[in-house]
C-alpha positions as CSV (number, residue, x, y, z in Angstrom):
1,X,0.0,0.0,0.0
2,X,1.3,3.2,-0.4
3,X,1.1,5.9,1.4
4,X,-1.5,7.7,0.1
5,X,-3.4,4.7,0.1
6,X,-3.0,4.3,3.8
7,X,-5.8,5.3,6.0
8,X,-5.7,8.1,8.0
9,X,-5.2,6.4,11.3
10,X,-2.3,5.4,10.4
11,X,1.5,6.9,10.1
12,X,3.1,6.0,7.3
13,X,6.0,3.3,7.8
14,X,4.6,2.4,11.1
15,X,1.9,-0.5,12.0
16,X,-1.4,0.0,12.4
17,X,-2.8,0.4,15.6
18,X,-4.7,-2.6,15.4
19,X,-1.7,-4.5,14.4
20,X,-0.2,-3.1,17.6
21,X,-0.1,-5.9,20.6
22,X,2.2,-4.1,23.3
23,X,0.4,-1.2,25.0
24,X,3.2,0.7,27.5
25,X,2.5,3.3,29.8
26,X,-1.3,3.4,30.2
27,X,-1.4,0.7,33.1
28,X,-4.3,2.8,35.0
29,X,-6.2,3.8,31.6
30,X,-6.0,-0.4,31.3
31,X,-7.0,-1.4,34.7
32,X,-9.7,1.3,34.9
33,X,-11.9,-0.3,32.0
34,X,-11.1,-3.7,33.4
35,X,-13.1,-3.1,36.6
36,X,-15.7,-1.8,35.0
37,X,-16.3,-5.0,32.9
38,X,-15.2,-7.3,36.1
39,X,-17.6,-5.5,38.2
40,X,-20.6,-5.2,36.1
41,X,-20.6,-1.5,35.3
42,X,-19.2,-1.5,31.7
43,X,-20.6,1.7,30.0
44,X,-21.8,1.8,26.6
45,X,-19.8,4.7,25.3
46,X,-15.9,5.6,26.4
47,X,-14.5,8.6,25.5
48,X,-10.4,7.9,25.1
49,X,-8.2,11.1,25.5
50,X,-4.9,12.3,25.7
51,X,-2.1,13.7,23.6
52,X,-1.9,12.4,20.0
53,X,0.4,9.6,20.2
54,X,0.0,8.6,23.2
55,X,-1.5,5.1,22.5
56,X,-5.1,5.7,22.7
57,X,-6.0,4.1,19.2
58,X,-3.7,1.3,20.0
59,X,-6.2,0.9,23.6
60,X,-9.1,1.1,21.7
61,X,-8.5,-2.0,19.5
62,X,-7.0,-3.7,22.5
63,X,-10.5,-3.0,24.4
64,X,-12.1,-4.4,21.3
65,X,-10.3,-7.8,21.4
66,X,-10.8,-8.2,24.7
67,X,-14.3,-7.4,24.2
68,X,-15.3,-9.8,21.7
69,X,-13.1,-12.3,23.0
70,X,-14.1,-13.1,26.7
71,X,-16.9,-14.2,27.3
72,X,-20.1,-13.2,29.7
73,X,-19.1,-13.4,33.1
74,X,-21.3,-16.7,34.0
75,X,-23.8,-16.4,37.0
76,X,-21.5,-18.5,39.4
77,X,-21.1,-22.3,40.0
78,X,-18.3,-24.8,39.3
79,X,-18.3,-23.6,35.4
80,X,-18.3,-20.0,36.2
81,X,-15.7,-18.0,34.2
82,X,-12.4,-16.8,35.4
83,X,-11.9,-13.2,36.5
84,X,-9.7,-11.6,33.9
85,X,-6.6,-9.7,34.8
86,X,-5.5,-8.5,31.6
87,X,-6.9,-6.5,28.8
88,X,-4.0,-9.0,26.6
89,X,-5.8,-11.4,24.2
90,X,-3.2,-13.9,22.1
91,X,-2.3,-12.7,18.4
92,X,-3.9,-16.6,18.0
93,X,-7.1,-16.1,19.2
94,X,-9.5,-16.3,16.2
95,X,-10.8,-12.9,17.4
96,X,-7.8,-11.6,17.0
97,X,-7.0,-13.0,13.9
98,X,-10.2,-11.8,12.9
99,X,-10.0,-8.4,13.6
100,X,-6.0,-8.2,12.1
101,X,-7.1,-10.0,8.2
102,X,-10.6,-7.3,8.9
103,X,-13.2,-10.1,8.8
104,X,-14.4,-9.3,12.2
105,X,-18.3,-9.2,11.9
106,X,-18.5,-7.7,15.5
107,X,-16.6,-4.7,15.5
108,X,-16.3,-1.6,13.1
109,X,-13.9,1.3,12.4
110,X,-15.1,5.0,12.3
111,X,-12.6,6.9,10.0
112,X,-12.5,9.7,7.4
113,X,-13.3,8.2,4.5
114,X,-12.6,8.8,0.1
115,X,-15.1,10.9,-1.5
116,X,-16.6,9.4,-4.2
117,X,-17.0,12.5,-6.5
118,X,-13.6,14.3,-5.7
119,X,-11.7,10.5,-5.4
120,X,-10.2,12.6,-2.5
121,X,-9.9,12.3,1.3
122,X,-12.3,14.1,3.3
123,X,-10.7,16.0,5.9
124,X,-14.0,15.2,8.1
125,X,-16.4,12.2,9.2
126,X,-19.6,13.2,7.3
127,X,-22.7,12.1,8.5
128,X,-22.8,9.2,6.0
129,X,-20.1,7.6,8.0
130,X,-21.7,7.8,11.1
131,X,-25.4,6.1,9.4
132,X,-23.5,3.6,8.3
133,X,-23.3,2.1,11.4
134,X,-26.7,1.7,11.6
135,X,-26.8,-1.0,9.1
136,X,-23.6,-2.6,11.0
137,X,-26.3,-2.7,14.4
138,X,-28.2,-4.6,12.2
139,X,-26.9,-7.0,10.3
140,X,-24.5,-8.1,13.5
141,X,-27.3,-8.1,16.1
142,X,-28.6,-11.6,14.9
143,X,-26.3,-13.7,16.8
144,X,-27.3,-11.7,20.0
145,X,-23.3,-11.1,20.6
146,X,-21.3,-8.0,21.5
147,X,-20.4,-4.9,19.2
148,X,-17.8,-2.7,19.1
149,X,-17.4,0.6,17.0
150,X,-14.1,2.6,17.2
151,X,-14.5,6.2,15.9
152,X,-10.9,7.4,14.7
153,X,-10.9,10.3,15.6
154,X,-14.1,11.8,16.9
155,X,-12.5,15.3,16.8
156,X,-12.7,15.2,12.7
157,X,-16.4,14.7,12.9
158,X,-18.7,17.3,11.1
159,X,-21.6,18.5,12.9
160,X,-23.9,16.6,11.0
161,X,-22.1,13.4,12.2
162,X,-21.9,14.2,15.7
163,X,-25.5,15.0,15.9
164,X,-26.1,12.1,14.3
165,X,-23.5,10.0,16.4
166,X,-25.1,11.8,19.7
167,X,-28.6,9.9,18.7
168,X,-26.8,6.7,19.0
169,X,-25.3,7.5,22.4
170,X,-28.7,8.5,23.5
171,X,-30.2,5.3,22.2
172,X,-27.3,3.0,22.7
173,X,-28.1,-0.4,20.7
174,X,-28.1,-3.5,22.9
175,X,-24.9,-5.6,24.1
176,X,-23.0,-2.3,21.7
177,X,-19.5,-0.5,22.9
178,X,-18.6,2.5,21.3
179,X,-15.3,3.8,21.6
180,X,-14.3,7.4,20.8
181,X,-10.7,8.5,20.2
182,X,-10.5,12.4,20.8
183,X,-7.2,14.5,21.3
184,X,-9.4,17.1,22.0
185,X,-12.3,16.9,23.7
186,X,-13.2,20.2,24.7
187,X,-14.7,20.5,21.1
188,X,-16.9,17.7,21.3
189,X,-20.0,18.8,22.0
190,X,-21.3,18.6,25.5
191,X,-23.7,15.9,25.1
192,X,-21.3,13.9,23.7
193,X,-19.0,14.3,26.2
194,X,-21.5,13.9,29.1
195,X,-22.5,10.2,27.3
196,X,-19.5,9.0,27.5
197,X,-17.3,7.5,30.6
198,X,-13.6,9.1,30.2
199,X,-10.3,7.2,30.3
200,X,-7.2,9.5,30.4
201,X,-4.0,8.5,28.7
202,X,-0.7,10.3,29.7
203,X,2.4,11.1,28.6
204,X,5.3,8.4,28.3
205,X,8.2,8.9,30.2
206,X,11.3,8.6,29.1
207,X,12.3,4.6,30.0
208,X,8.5,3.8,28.7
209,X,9.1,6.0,25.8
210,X,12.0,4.2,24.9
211,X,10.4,0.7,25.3
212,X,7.6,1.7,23.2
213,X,10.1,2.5,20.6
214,X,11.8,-0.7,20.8
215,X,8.3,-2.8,20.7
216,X,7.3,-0.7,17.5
217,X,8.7,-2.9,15.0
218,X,10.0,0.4,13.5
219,X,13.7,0.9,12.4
220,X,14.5,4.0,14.2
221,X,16.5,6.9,13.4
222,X,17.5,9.3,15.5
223,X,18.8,10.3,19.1
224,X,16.0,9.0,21.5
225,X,16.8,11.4,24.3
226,X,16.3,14.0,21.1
227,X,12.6,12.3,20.0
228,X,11.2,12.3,23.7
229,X,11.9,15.5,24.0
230,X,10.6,17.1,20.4
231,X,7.4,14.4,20.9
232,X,6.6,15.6,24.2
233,X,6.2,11.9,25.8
234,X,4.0,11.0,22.7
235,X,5.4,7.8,20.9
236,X,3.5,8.4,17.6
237,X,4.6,11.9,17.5
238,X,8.3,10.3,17.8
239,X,7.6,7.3,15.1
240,X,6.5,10.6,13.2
241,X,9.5,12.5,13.8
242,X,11.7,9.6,13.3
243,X,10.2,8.3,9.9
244,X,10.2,12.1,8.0
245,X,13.1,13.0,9.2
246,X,11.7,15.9,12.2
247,X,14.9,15.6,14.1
248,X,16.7,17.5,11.0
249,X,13.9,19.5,9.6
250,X,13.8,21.0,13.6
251,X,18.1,21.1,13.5
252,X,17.6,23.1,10.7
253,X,15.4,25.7,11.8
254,X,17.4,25.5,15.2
255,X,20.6,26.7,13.2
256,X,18.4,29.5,11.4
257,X,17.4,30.6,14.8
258,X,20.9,30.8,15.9
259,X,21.3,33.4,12.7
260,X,18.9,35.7,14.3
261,X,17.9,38.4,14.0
262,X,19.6,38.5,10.7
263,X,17.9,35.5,9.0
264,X,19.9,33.3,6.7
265,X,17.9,33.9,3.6
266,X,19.8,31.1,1.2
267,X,18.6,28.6,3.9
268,X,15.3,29.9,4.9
269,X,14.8,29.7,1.0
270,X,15.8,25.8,0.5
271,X,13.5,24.9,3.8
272,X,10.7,26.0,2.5
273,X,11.1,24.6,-0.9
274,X,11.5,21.0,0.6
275,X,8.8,22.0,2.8
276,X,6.5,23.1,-0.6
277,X,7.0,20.3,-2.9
278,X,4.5,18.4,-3.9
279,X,3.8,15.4,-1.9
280,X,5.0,16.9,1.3
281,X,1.7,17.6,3.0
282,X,2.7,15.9,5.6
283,X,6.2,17.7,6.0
284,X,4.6,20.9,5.6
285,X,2.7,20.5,8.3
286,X,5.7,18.7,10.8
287,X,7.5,22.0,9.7
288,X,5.1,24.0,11.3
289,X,4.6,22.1,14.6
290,X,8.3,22.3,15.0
291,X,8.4,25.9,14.6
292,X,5.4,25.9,17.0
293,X,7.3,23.9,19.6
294,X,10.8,25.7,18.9
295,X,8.8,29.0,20.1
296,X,7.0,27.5,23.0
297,X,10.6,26.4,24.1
298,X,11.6,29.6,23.4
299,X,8.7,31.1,25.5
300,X,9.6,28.9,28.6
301,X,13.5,29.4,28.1
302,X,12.5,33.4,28.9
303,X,10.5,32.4,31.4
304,X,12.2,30.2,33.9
305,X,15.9,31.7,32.7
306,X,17.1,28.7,31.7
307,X,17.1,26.3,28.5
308,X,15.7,22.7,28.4
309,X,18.2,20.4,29.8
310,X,18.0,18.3,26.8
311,X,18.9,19.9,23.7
312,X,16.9,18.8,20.4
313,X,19.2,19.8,17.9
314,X,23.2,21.1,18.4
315,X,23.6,24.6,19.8
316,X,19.7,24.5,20.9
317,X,21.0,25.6,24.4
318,X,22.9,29.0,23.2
319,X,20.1,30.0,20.6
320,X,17.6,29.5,23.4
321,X,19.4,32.0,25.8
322,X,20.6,33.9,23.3
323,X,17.3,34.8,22.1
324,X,15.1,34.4,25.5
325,X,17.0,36.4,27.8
326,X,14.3,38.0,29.7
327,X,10.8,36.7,31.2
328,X,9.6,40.0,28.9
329,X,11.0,38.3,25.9
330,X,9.8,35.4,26.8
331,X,6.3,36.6,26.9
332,X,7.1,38.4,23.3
333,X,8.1,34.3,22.4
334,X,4.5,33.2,24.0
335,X,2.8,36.0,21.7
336,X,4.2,35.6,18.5
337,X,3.8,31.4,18.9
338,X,-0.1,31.9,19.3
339,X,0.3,34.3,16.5
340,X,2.6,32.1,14.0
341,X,-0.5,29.1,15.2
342,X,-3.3,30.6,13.6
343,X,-1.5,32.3,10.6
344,X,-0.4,28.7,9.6
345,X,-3.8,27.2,9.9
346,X,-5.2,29.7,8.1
347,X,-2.3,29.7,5.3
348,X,-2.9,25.8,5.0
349,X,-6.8,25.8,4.8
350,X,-7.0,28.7,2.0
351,X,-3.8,26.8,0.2
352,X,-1.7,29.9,0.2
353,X,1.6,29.3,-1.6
354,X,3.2,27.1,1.0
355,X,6.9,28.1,0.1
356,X,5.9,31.7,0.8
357,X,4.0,31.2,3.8
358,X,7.4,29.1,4.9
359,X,9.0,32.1,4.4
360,X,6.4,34.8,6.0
361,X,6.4,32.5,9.3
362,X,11.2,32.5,9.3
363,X,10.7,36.7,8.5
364,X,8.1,36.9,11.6
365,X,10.3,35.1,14.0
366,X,13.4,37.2,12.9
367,X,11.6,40.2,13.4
368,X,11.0,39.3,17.4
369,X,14.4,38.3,17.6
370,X,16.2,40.7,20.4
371,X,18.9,43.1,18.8
């Protein structure tokens, strides 16, 4: 498959979450949901959220093996069924077998999908997505067995969809589990939200981060120590980072920092060129969350008088304190980051000339730079 083929809850080079077995870090999101299904008061609707990367896709499917795998607790006797103590269903169990070929019956997958007339990948969940899972209630309620939907991500749905997904949760079909993925649930609407049992997923820290890394079946590039700290605990955003090369798009724009407040123009130049080419959506848009981060760290440099203790790129340290001298500065830093945010967005969602908008956002920054 390649990689526009590849769905959008997936990153590229990396395996799909449902391919995923090994969930670190998210011991008490795990043992949460399990006493709800041990002691009877499994809800019909979880709301999963955290940071992007964090593993909550990967939970979700895990949730929706174990789910279709273990059976009713039975109502006691010499047959009665084991307590679980694990979410962890075999890769052998036909389940999931099942659910990794995608011939599981039980359980279906929420995601953006092509539209027909444009050939083209929505950027939302439309309402016809969410319908859809009407028919699935259906034609999977005859064997009187349990139902999962995972809806990846919630955040992209439409209105349309989330009113229409909000019916279901009012209405919840019988022996159904619906799990949402949401990196941000403050826009959900209310409703939704107030449907919906929370688990929270956290960070990584840096010895989980780095077995999560090592269980991800993913050649690697890159200093860890650099990829925990530029992903912010989040092992997607590392896989990310490590697979499109963010460690040296974010060394790059470290060294045109350190040029400031005179900005290297030849260089600015060539980064946003790689940055525009076609096919390099997804760079374009890992070039700006860089710069997005490089002026938070910029911002918090200023304000607590000292650089991260982990450098990101070479000479990160000096640019930092350089630049940030001053908790005024670093309010200057805070300003212009919010500022840089929204002019991105709305440069990307209006497809201004993304070379030139490169370029506009390097300028901005070199103008704040202290003289």
């Amino acid at each position: 498959m390649s990689d526009d083929a590849l769905p959008p809850d997936q990153i590229s080079g990396a395996a799909h979450p449902r391919d995923t077995q090994v969930l670190i870090g998210q011991t008490e999101a795990e043992a949460a949901f399990l006493d709800a299904w041990t002691t009877g008061k499994l809800h019909h609707a979880w709301l999963l959220t955290g940071p992007r990367g964090v593993g909550k896709a990967t939970l979700a499917w895990r949730i929706a093996r174990f789910l279709l795998a273990t059976p009713d607790a039975d109502a006691g006797g010499m047959f009665a069924t084991p307590t679980p103590t694990t979410l962890e269903i075999p890769a052998d169990h036909p389940v999931s077998r099942r659910i990794a070929s995608g011939g599981e019956g039980a359980l279906k997958s929420v995601i953006r999908t092509v539209n027909p007339d444009t050939k083209r990948m929505r950027k939302q969940i439309v309402v016809d997505d969410i319908r859809a899972l009407n028919g699935f209630f259906q034609l999977s309620a005859a064997d009187g067995g349990r139902r999962v939907v995972i809806v990846d991500n919630a955040d992209e749905m439409n209105v349309n969809a989330a009113n229409a997904l909000l019916k279901m949760l009012e209405e919840p079909p019988e022996r159904a589990t619906l799990l949402l993925i949401s990196h941000q649930p403050s826009g959900l609407l209310p409703t939704i939200r107030s449907r919906c049992r929370t688990l929270r997923l956290g960070t990584l820290s840096p010895d989980q981060m780095a077995a999560a890394l090592s269980a991800s079946d993913v050649a690697v590039e890159g200093d860890p120590a650099a990829l925990a700290e530029l992903s912010v605990g989040s092992v997607g955003g590392a896989l990310r980072l490590s697979l499109m090369g963010g460690l040296q798009i974010y060394a790059e724009l470290v060294a045109l920092l350190s040029s400031m407040p005179r900005l290297d123009r030849a260089r600015a130049i060539k980064l946003a060129e790689a940055a525009a080419q076609r096919g390099a959506e997804e760079k374009l848009t890992l070039l700006f969350s860089l710069i997005d981060l490089m002026l938070a760290r910029l911002a918090r440099t200023g304000a607590t008088g000292a650089a991260p203790e982990t450098e990101a790129a070479p000479n990160e340290a000096q640019a930092l304190t350089r630049l940030a001298p001053t908790p005024q500065q670093g309010r200057v830093w805070a300003n212009l980051a919010q500022e840089v945010s929204d002019r991105a967005q709305h440069g990307l969602a209006v497809n201004l000339d993304p070379a030139a908008l490169v370029l506009d956002t390097l300028h901005r920054i070199a103008e704040h730079a202290p003289r």
